[in-house]
C-alpha positions in Angstrom: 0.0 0.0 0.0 0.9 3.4 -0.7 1.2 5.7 2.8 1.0 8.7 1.2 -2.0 7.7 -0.3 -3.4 6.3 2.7 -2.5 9.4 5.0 -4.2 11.1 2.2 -7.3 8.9 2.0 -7.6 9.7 6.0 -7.3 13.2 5.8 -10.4 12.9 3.6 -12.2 11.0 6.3 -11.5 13.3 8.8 -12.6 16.1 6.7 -16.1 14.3 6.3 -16.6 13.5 10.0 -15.9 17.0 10.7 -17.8 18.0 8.0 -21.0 15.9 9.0 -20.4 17.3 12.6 -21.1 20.6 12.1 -24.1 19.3 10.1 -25.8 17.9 13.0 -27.2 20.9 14.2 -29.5 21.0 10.9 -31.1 17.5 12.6 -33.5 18.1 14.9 -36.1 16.2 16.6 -38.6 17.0 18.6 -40.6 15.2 21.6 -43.4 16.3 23.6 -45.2 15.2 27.1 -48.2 15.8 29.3 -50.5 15.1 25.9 -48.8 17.7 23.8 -48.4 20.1 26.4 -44.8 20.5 26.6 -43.3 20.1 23.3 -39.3 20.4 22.9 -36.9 20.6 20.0 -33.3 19.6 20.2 -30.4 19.3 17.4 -28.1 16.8 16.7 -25.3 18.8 18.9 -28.0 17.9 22.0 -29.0 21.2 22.2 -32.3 22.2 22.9 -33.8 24.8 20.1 -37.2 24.9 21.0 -39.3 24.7 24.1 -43.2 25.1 24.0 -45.3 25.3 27.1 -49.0 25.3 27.3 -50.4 28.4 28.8 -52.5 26.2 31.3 -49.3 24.7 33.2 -48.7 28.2 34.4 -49.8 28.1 37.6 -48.0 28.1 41.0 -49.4 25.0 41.8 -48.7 22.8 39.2 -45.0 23.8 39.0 -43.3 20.0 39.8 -45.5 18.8 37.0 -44.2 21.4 34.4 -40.5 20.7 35.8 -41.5 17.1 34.9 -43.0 17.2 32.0 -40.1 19.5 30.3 -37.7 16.8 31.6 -39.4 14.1 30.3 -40.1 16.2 26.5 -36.6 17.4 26.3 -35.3 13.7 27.5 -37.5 12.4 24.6 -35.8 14.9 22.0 -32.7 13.8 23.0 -32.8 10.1 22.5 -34.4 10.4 19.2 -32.0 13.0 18.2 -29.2 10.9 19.3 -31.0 8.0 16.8 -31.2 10.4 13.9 -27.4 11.7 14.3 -25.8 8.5 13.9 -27.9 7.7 11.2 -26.8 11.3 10.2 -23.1 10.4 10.5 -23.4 7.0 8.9 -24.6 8.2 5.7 -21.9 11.2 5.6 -19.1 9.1 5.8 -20.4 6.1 3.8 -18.0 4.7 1.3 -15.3 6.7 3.7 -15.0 4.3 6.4 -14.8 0.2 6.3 -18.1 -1.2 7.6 -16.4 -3.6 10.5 -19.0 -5.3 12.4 -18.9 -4.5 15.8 -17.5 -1.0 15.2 -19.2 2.2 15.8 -18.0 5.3 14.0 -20.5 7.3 15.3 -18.7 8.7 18.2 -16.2 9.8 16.2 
């Protein structure tokens, strides 16, 4: 094998990873509790974007509920985003990286 190809074909790689990184905060995925009324957004860079809050859950005496329904809406976002970014990843850097069983690139 050639190195300098191969140090070459790597650089590429890296460029793509980095690349679909930065892409992640276009994916976004939203999640929502209480029957719709808490709804949160997040990106692929698990950062919430969005936060909606019914006006009736703003009342002093419902205010462990809200705190548990946001939890529960933004905790929802965020394991669905975390689905969509590796899927995200995958396809970025297919035909880039071997497909080894057992290997997971999307940590990278």
């Amino acid at each position: 094998m050639d190195m300098m190809k191969m140090l070459g074909k790597m650089k590429d790689v890296q460029a793509k990873i980095q690349e679909a990184q930065e892409n992640l905060v276009n994916v976004k995925s939203s999640a929502e509790s209480g029957g719709g009324m808490v709804k949160a957004t997040v990106n692929g860079k698990k950062q919430v974007v969005e936060l909606d809050i019914d006006d009736d859950l703003f009342k002093p005496e419902d205010k462990d509920m809200l705190k548990d329904l946001v939890i529960a809406a933004i905790n929802k976002a965020m394991e669905d985003v975390e689905v969509k970014s590796k899927e995200e990843l995958k396809k970025s850097t297919e035909g880039f990286l071997p497909n080894i069983p057992g290997m997971d690139f999307g940590n990278l």
